[in-house]
Steps between C-alpha positions, in 0.01 A plus 500: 500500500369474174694507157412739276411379164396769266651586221767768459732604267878480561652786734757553202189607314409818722793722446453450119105578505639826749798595248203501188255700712813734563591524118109612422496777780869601375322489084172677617702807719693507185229547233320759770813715556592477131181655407506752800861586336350488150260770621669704681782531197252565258371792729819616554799460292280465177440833427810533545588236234272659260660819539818383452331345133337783387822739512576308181157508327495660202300917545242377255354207773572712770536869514270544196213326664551692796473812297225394277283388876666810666604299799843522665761289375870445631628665186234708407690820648796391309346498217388835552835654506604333228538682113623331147689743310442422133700659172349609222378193355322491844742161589583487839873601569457531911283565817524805729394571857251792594685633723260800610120525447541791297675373235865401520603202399897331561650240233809426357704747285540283258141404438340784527735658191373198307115578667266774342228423708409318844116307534367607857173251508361439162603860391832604309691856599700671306883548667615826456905465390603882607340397874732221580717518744776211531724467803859358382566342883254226455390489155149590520259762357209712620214629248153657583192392333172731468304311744332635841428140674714242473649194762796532705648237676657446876879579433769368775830659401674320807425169393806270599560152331639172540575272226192272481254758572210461282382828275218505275442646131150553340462631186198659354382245270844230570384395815686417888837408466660407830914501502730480812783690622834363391754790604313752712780776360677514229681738330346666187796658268687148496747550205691812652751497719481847606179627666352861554362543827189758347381182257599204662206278630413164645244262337314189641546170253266259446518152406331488197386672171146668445322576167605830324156635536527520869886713501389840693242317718471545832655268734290362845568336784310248655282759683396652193737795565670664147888418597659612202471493127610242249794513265798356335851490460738340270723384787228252631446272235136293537448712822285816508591765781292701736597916507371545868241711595743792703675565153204649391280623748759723571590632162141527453452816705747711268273332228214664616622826676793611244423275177835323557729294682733684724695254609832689760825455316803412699743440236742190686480154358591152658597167354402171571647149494203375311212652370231194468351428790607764677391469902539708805819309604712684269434794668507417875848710575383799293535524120865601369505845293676285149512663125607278221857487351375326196178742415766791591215616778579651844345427829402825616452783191662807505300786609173246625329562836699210592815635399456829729402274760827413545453077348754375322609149303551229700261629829253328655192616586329361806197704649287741293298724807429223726456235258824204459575417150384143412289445786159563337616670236827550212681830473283607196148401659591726797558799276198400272297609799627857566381779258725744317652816744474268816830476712549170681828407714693222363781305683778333329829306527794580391853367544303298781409858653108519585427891350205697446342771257211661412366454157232726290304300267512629157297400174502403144 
């Protein structure tokens, strides 16, 4: 038997030489899935990306070129149902939402008595001061420009919130402005103590500030969808607030059938631990019947539907019809829905006694 003389390298050589050849197939799977991933997230979660980016593009790199190349946009339809008001040094003072294509348009009370007219495209109508029409539950105000074809937008008035939700802003000439839910509701009327069910409304806060020019403007969800109308209120500092869509959508068929707001009249108020902030906890066992000893005010007036209903001071009202108090809605959001004249069953505590009575709406 003959001994083998050719060269070889040590045998503590192979599993070095097998460990590089593993660390080059590990490197070259590496690069090839890295650019299969690099594809396939640039296919998919790109657009995505850039849509995320352009919500905060400015309307003159965005919606305008859309316009001037009439080509669909993501905020082209926005746009559309979105009006400056302008006083009568023609400076903007406030936006409005065309609400209807026929002409009726929904802003802020406050800017549209500072308004004289509103700019629908390039073109400025005149606002016509006897035709306004304000309701005093949310704040807002209707008025009917001579125009035959105009936008309207997708209203939801049963949008519900949670605090982070994002909502967008455009304005006609300001541009997107994207802001986020910081207390889905709040309460609106936060330096009384004392609160009439007929006027008393919730409000959705946001968590920042917007430009003047845009107060009035309509207010969209991430689908596009008009959720309410933007606003302000003294007890939110650096926060602008949200009047939601079902405050007004509702009013607005008085608006257009009687040239007012009816809005039923009960004639009971209720107090509230705190005002700011106000969420649906504080009324989850019903909402206590309370006037004010300070303000000299009563509960329940004397001589209101209310009152020959049988409700007095100190009860607690439970169930309105079929609906429980501070389960979707407050006390004065459930009556906010019922017109003037219609008689709803309302069951109450008293002295820890569960009682019931029917009540006919009234109005004022």
């Amino acid at each position: 038997m003959s001994e083998n003389n050719a060269p070889h390298l040590p045998d503590d050589v192979y599993p070095a030489m097998r460990m590089r050849w593993m660390f080059v197939l590990v490197l070259v799977v590496s690069v090839l899935a890295g650019i299969a991933g690099g594809t396939y997230a640039m296919r998919f979660f790109l657009p995505g990306i850039l849509s995320e980016l352009i919500t905060t593009l400015p309307l003159s790199n965005q919606v305008k070129r859309a316009v001037d190349a009439e080509v669909e946009s993501p905020f082209l339809d926005m746009v559309r149902v979105t009006n400056s008001l302008v006083d009568a040094r023609g400076v903007v003072v406030g936006s409005a939402l065309s609400y209807t294509s026929d002409g009726w348009m929904v802003s802020q009370e406050d800017v549209v008595k500072r308004a004289r007219k509103v700019r629908v495209s390039s073109e400025l109508h005149a606002i016509d001061r006897a035709g306004v029409v304000t309701d005093p539950a949310s704040g807002l105000s209707f008025f009917k420009i001579d125009i035959s074809d105009v936008a309207s937008p997708r209203v939801v008035d049963n949008a519900r919130f949670d605090a982070g939700d994002r909502v967008f802003v455009v304005g006609q000439s300001n541009g997107v402005f994207e802001g986020r839910v910081s207390i889905p509701f709040g309460s609106l009327p936060t330096a009384r103590d004392v609160y009439d069910a007929e006027v008393y409304h919730r409000v959705i806060v946001l968590d920042r500030i917007f430009p003047d020019a845009l107060i009035g403007a309509p207010v969209f969800d991430i689908r596009g969808n008009v959720v309410g109308v933007l606003g302000v209120d003294a007890g939110y500092e650096q926060q602008n607030i949200v009047v939601p869509a079902h405050h007004f959508s509702a009013s607005f068929k008085d608006v257009a059938t009687e040239g007012s707001v009816l809005h039923p009249y009960v004639g009971a108020r209720f107090g509230l631990s705190d005002a700011t902030g106000v969420d649906l906890s504080v009324f989850k066992a019903g909402v206590e019947l309370k006037g004010s000893s300070r303000l000299g005010i009563a509960a329940v007036r004397f001589g209101s539907p209310a009152w020959d209903a049988g409700l007095r001071d100190g009860d607690v009202v439970m169930r309105i019809d079929d609906h429980v108090v501070g389960i979707v809605k407050s006390f004065p959001e459930l009556i906010l829905q019922y017109n003037p004249g219609q008689v709803v069953k309302v069951v109450y505590v008293r002295n820890g006694e569960e009682l019931e009575t029917e009540l006919t709406m009234g109005t004022k």
